[in-house]
C-alpha positions as CSV (number, residue, x, y, z in Angstrom):
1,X,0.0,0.0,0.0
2,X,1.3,3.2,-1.1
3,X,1.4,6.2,1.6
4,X,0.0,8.8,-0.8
5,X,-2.8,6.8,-1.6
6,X,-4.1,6.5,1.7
7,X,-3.5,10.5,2.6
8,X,-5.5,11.2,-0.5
9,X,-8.4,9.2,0.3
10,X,-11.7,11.1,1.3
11,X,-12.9,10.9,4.9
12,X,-16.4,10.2,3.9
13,X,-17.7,8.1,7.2
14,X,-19.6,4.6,6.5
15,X,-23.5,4.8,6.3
16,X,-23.5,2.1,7.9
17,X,-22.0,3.4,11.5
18,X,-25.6,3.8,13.7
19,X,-23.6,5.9,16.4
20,X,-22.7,9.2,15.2
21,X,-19.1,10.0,16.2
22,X,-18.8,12.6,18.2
23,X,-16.3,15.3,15.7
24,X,-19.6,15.0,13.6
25,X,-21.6,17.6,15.7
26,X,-18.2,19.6,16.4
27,X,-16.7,20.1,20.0
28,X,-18.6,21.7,22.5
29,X,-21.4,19.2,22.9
30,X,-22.1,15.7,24.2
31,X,-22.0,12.9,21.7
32,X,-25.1,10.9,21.4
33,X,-23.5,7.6,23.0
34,X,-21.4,9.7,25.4
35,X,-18.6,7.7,24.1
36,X,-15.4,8.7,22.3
37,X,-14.1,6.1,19.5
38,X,-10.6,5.9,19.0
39,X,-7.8,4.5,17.1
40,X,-4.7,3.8,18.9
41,X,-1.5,3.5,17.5
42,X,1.5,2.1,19.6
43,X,-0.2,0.1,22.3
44,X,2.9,-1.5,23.7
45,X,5.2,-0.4,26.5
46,X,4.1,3.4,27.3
47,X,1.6,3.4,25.1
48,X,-0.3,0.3,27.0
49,X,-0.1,2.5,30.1
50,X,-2.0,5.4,27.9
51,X,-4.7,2.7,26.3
52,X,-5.3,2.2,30.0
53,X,-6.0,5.1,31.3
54,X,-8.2,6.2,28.2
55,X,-10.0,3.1,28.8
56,X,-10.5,4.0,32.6
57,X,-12.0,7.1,32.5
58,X,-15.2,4.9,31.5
59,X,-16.1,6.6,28.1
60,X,-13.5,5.5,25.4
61,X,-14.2,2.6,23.0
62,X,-11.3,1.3,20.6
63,X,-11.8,0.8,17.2
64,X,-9.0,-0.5,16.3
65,X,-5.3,-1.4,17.6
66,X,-2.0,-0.9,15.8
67,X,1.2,-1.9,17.0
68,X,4.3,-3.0,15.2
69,X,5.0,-5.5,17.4
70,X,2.6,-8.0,18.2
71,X,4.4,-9.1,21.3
72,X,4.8,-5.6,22.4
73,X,1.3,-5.0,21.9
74,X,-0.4,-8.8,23.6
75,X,-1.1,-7.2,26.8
76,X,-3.7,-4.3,25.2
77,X,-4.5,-6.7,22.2
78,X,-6.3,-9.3,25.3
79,X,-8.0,-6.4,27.3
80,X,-9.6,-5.5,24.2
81,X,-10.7,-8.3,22.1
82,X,-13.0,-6.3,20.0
83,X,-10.8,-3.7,18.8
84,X,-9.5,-4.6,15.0
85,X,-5.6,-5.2,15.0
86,X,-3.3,-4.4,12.6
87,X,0.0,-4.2,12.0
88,X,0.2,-0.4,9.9
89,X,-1.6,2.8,10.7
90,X,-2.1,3.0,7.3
91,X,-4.8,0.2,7.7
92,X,-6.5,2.2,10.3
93,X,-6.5,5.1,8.5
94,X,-8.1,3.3,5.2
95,X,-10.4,0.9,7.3
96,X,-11.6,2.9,10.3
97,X,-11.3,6.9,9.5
98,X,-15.4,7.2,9.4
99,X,-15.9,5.3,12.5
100,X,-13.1,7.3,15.0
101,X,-13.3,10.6,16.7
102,X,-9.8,10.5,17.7
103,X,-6.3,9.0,17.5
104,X,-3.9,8.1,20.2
105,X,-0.1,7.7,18.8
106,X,2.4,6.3,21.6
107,X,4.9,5.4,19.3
108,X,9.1,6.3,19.3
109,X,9.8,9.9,18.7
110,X,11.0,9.6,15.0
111,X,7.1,8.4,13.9
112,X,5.0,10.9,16.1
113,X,4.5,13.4,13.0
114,X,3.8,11.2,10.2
115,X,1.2,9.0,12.0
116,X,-0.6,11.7,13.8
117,X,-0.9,14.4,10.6
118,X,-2.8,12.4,8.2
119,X,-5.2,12.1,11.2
120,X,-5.8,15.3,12.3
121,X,-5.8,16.5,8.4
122,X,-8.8,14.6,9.2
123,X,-10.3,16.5,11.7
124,X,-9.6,14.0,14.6
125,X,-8.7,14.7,18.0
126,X,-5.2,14.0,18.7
127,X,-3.5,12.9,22.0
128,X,0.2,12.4,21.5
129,X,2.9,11.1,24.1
130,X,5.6,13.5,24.6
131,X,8.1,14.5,23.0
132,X,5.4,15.9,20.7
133,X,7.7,15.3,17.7
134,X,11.2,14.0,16.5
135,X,12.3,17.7,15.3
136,X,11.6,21.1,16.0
137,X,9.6,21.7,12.3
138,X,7.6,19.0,13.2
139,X,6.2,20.5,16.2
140,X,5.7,23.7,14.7
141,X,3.7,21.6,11.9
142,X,1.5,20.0,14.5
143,X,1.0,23.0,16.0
144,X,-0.6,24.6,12.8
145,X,-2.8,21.9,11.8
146,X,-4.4,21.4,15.4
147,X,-5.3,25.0,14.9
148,X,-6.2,25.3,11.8
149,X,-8.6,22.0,12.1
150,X,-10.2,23.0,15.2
151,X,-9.4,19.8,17.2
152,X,-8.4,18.9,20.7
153,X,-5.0,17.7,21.7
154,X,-3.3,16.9,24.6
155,X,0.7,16.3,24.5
156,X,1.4,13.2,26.7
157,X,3.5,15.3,29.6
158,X,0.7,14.5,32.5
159,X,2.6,16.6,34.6
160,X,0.3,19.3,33.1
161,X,-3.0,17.8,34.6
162,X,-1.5,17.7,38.2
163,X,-1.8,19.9,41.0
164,X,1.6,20.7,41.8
165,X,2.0,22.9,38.5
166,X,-0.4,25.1,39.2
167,X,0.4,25.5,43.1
168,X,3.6,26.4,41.1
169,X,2.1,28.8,39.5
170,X,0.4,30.5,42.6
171,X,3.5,31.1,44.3
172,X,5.1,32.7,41.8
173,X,2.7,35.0,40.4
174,X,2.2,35.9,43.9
175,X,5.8,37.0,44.1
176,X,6.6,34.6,46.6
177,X,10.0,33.9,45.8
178,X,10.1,37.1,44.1
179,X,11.4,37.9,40.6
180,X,12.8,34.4,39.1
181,X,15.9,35.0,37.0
182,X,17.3,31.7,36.7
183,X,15.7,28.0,36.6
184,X,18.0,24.5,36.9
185,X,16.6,21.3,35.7
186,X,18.2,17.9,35.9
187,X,17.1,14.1,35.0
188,X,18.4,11.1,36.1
189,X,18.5,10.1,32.5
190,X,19.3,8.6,30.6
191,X,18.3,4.7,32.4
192,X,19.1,3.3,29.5
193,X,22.8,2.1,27.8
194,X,23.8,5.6,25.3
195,X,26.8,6.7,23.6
196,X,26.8,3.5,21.3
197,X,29.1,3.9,18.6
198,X,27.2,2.8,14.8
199,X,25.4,-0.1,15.0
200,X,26.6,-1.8,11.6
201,X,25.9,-6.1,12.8
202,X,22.4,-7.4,12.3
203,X,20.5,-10.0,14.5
204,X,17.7,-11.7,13.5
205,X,14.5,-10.4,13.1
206,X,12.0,-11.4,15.9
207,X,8.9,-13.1,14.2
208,X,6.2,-10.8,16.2
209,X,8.3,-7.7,14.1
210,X,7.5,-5.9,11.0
211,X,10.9,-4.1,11.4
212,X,10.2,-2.1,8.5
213,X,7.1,-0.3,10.0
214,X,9.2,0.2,12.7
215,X,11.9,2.3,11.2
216,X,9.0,4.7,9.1
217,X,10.8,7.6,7.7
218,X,14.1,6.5,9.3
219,X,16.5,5.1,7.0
220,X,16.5,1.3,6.4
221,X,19.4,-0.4,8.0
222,X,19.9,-4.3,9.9
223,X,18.0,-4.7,12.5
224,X,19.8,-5.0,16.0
225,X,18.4,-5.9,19.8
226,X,20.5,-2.7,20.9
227,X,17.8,-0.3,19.5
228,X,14.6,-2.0,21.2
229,X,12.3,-2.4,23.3
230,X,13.6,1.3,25.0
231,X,17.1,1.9,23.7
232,X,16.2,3.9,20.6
233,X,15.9,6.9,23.0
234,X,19.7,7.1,22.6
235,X,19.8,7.3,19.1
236,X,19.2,10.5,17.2
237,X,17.1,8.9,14.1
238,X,14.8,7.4,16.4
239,X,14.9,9.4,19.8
240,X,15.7,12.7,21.6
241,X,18.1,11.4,24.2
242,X,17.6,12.2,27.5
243,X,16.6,15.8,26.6
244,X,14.0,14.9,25.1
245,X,12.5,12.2,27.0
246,X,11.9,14.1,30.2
247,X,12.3,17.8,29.3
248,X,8.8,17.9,28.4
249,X,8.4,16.8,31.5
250,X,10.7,19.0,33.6
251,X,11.6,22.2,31.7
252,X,7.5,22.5,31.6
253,X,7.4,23.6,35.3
254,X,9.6,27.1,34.4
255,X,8.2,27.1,30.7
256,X,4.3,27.2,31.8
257,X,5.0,28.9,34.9
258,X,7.0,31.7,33.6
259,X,4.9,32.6,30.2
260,X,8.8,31.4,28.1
261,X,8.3,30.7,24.3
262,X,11.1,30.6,22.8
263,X,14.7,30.4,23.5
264,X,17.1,33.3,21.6
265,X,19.9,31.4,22.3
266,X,21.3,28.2,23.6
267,X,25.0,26.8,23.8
268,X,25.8,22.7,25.3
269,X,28.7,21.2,26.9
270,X,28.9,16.7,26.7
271,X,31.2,13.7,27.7
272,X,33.8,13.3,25.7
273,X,33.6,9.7,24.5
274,X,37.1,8.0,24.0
275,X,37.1,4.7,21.8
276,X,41.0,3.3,22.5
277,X,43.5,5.1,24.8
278,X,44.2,9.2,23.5
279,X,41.8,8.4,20.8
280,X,38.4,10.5,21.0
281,X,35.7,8.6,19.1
282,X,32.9,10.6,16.9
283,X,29.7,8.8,17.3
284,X,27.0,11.9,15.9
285,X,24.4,9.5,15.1
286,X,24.4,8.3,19.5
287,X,23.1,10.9,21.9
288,X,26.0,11.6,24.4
289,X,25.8,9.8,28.1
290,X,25.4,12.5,29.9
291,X,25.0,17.1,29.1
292,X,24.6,20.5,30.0
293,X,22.3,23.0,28.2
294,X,22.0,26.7,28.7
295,X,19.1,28.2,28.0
296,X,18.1,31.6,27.5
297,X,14.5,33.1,27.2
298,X,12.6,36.4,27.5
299,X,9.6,36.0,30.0
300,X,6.2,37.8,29.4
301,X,7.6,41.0,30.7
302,X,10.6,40.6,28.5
303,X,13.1,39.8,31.3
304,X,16.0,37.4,31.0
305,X,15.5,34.2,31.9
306,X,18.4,31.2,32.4
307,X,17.2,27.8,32.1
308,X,20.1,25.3,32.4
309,X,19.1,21.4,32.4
310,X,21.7,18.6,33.2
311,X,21.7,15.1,32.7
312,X,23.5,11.8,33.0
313,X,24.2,12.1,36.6
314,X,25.3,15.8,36.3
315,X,23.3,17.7,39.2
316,X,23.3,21.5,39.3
317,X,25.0,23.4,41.7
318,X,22.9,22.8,45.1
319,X,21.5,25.8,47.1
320,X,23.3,26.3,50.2
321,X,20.0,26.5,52.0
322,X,19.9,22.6,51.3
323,X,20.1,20.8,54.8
324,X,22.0,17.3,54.7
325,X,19.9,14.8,54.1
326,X,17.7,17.0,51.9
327,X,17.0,16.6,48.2
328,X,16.5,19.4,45.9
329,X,13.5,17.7,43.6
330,X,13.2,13.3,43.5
331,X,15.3,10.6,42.4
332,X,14.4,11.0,38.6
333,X,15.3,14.9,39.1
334,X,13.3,18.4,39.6
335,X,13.8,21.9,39.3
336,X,15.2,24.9,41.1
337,X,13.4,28.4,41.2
338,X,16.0,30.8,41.8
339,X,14.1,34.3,42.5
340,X,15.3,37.7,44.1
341,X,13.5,36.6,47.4
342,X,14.0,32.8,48.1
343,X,14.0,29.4,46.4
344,X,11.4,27.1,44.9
345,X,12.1,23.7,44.6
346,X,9.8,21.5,42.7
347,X,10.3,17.6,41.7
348,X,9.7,15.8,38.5
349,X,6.5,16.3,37.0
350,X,6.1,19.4,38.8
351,X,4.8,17.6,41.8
352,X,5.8,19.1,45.5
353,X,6.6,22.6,45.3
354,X,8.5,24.0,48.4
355,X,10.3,26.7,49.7
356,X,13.9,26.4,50.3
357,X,15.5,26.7,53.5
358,X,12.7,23.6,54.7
359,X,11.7,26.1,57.7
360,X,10.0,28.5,55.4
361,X,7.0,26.0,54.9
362,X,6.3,26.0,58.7
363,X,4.5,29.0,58.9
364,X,3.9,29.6,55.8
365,X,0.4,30.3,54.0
366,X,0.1,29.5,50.6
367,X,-2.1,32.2,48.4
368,X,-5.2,31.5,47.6
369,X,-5.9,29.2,44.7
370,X,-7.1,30.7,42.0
371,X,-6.7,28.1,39.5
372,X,-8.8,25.2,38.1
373,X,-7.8,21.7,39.4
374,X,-7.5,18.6,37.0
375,X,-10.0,16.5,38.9
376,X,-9.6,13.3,36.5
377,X,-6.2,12.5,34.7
378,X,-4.3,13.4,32.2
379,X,-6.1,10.8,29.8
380,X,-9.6,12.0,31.3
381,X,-8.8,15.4,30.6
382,X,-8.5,14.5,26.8
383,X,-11.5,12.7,27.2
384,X,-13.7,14.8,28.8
385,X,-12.8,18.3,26.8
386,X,-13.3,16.0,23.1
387,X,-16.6,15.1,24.5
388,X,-18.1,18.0,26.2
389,X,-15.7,21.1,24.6
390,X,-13.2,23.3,26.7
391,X,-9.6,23.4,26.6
392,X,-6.6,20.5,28.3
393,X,-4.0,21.0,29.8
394,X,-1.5,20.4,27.1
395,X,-3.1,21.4,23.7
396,X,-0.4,21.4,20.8
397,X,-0.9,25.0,20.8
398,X,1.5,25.1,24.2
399,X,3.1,21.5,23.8
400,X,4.3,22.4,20.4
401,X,6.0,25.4,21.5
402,X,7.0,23.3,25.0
403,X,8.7,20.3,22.6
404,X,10.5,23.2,20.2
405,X,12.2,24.6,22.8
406,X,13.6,21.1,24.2
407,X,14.6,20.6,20.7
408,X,16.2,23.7,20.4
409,X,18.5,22.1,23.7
410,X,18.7,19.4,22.0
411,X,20.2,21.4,19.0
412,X,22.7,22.8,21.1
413,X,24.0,19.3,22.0
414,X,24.2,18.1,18.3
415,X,26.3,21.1,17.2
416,X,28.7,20.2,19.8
417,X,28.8,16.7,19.2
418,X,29.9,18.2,15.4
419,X,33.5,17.7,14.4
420,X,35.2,18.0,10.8
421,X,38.6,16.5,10.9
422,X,41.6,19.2,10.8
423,X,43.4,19.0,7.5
424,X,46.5,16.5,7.7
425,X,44.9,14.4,10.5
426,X,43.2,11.5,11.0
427,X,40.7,10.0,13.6
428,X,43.1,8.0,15.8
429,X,45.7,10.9,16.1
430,X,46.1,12.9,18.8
431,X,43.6,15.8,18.6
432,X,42.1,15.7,15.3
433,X,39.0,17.6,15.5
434,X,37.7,21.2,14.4
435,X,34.6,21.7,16.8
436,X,32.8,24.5,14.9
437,X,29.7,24.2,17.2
438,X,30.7,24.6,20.3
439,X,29.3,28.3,20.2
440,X,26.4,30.0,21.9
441,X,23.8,29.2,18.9
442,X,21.7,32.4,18.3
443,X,18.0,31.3,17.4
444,X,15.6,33.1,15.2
445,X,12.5,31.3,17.2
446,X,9.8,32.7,14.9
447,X,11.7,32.0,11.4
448,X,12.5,28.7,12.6
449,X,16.5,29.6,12.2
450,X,20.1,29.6,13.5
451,X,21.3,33.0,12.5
452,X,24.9,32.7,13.4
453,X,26.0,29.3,11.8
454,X,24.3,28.2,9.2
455,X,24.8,24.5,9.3
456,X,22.7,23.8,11.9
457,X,19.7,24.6,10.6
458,X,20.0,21.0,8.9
459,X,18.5,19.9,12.0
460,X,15.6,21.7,12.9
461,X,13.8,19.4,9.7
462,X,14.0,15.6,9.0
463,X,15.1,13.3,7.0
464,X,12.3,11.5,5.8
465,X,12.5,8.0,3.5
466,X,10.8,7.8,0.0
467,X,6.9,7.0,0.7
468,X,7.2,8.6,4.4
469,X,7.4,12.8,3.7
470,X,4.9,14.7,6.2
């Protein structure tokens, strides 16, 4: 089956569906079943988790299944028996457009994009696990066509739905802490083996795989046990490193909180990888073990605003109001509110605000709340604002912009990963690299550009294979 022919096809629903979907009669209103129908691509591993919770919130029928991986996928293929199963999206799309109101992708990073566009092209509802895309265009794309179609979305960073981001929020706007000028983020990431150099050996091909689904737009290549089920993350066709995976995540807390859009500029510093003794390897397709990003943003009022994130085991510099004993955020990471009055500590997800030193929160009164609670989840929140209208917590409009700037970091780290051998030298000598992007990159964010070296902006689109273009 060719990709364009299924993006062409008309999205004429069957006559003979008896319970009118719900994106018929638009967005603000209550579908006659009180049910939403979805399609649901990527049911294994994180996306089981996400079937789950759509399916608990008591109003969310499946049509249909997709997973590349039908061992993957067994767990969410048994709890629902009725759904259809299949293999490609590109079946669900063709077989099931008429009968869905929404789509649910939970797939890796590189295939985000090109499963959830043709979709929403469509007029269905999207929900999207985090990172929203692959690339910074991408979210930018996404962006657009939620708008411009008039759907709901809801980026997969349930951090949003919670409590503690908008206590967060409170505090701050109440001038708490007072004025925030700087913001330090860190992740235990990544949990998973990265710095691999190329993966060039192939191992057989598990039976329950259609390994060429799998890659989508990536480029072909053997398949190998050191990309899946959760490695991919660390490679840069298929993942976002560490950066990516819990930025959304992490770097929401300051981005929400503090009205940032986008970053003007950024600038990285990574491990050093050494493959033999004196002799530094260059691996630019593996996302380094561990970073440093720098950030900087303008805030609503057009203040500067530092956001530096660290991974790999790389913690920021801890407050000196920190009693032993005491941890800045949780064991997966957190972030630190630096402001002209005191400190802020929050933990991954956003959850647990506090004031740092620990004896500020003894006698201390929080102002009031003035904004809405999530009372259902993440998932319910999608749920409930497709059926009945209103907005979620994480609508493209704000994850889009969320996921660039994590890209933009992520940016950062590929143009210091760059090196162009010096004339005369060769890999295993001593010091054989040019490192022409280990710069403070200056970012255009509306045009979508580096403005101060040029060939960077190869990365802010993909690469995309023949029959897998946006």
């Amino acid at each position: 089956m060719k990709r364009r022919s299924f993006i062409q096809k008309s999205a004429a629903a069957s006559a003979a569906f008896t319970i009118v979907p719900s994106f018929v009669l638009g967005k603000a209103h209550v579908a006659p079943s009180d049910t939403l129908y979805i399609g649901a691509v990527g049911v294994g591993g994180r996306g089981e988790s996400v079937v789950r919770e759509l399916y608990e919130t008591g109003r969310v029928k499946f049509v249909a299944l997709c997973d590349v991986d039908d061992k993957r996928a067994k767990n969410s293929y048994e709890a629902h028996p009725e759904a259809k199963r299949y293999r490609d999206f590109r079946h669900l799309y063709d077989n099931h457009l008429g009968e869905m109101d929404a789509v649910m992708v939970a797939t890796p990073d590189h295939t985000h994009a090109t499963i959830a566009l043709p979709f929403m092209r469509e007029k269905k509802h999207a929900y999207v696990e985090k990172p929203l895309t692959h690339n910074i265009n991408e979210a930018r794309l996404m962006a657009e066509v939620a708008a411009q179609m008039g759907i709901v979305t809801q980026m997969g960073n349930q951090g949003s739905s919670g409590d503690g981001i908008r206590t967060a929020q409170e505090w701050i706007d109440a001038g708490v802490i007072g004025k925030v000028h700087r913001v330090d983020c860190w992740t235990n990431r990544p949990v998973w083996p990265q710095g691999f150099k190329h993966i060039t050996t192939a191992d057989p091909i598990p039976e329950t795989l259609d390994w060429d689904l799998w890659l989508g737009p990536a480029a072909m290549r053997p398949y190998n046990e050191n990309y899946l089920p959760f490695k991919w993350r660390g490679f840069w066709d298929f993942g976002t490193g560490s950066m990516g995976d819990m930025g959304c995540h992490i770097m929401e807390t300051p981005f929400k909180i503090l009205g940032l859009k986008f970053p003007y500029e950024a600038e990285a510093s990574c491990t050093t990888i050494w493959s033999n003794d004196f002799v530094e390897a260059n691996y630019p397709e593996a996302c380094p073990p561990s970073s440093i990003v720098r950030l900087k943003f303008k805030n609503n009022q057009q203040d500067d605003i530092s956001l530096n994130w660290y991974d790999g085991g790389i913690m920021p510099d801890l407050p000196p109001e920190l009693k032993d004993g005491e941890m800045p955020g949780d064991v997966s990471g957190g972030s630190i509110f630096h402001g002209s009055d005191g400190i802020m500590v929050t933990d991954t997800y956003s959850r647990n605000p506090r004031l740092l030193p620990s004896e500020r929160m003894l006698d201390f009164v929080a102002p009031e709340q003035r904004l809405t609670r999530v009372t259902t989840t993440h998932a319910g929140n999608f749920v409930e604002a497709c059926l009945n209208g209103g907005e979620t917590s994480s609508p493209f409009s704000y994850g889009g912009p969320l996921t660039e700037a994590v890209l933009m970091g992520n940016l950062a780290i590929k143009g210091f990963q760059y090196k162009v051998l010096k004339e005369g030298k060769g890999p295993n000598d001593w010091s054989p690299y040019n490192y022409p992007g280990r710069k403070t990159i200056l970012w255009d964010g509306e045009a979508m550009r580096v403005t101060n070296w040029d060939d960077a902006n190869k990365w802010v689109k993909g690469n995309y294979r023949e029959g897998w273009a946006l």
